[in-house]
N, C-alpha and C positions, 0 to 999 in steps of 0.2 A: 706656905713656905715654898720657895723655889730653888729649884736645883737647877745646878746648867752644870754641864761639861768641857774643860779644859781641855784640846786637841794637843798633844807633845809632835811635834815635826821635824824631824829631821834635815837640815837643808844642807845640798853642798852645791860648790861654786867652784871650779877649781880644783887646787886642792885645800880649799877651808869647806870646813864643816861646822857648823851649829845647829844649835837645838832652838825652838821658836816655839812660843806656847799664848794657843787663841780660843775663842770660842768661837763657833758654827757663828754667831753673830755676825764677830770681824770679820768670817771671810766673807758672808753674804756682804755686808758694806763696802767690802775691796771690791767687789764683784760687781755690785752695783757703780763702781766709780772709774773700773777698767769697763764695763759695757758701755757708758755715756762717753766716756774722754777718748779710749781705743778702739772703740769696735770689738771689742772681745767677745767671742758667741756668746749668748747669756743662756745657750744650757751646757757650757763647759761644766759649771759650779754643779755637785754631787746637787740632789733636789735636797730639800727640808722636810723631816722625815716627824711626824707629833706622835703615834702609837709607838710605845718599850724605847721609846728613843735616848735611855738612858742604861737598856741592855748589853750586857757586855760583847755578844757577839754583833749589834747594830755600830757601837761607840767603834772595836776594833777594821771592823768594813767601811764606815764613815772616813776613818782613820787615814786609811789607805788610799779610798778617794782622794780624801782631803791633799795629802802626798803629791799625787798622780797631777792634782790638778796645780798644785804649785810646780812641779817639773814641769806643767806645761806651759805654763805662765815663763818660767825662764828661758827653755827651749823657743818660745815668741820675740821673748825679746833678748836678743842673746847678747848684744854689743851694750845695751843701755836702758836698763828697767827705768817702766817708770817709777815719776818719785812716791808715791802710793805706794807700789809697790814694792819698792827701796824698803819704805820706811815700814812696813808689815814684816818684814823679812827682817829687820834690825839691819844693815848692811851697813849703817853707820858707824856700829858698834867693833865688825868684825871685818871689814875689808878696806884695804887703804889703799 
């Protein structure tokens, strides 16, 4: 049986806010498509973490990386995300 964890994020832009919901997966494959296409550091991404990785206080820490590193991601591109990363963020859903 396997178990994985759903990350709830927070995102604002402005003034919109939504809520965006991934697994450590998505973002390792956003991560891997912003390193090849933008130069993105590739140890911006929190590392991948296999012992208790589904412990409440590693999920909540992970959490907040996870956060930290999407605000960095917008902070980079502040005028015109890429479309990856548009579309990870939902942005087509929530900003016109």
């Amino acid at each position: 049986i396997s178990s994985f964890q759903v990350y709830i994020i927070q995102v604002s832009v402005g003034s919109h806010q939504w809520v965006v919901k991934h697994r450590y997966s998505d973002f390792h494959d956003l991560h891997e498509k912003l390193v090849s296409e933008k130069k993105i550091d590739k140890n911006l991404l929190p590392p991948k973490k296999i012992i208790g990785k589904n412990s409440k206080s590693l999920v909540e820490k992970r959490q907040k990386e996870l956060e930290v590193y999407l605000q960095t991601l917008l902070l980079k591109f502040p005028i015109t995300a890429p479309k990856v990363l548009s579309h990870f963020l939902h942005f087509h859903l929530y900003v016109s």
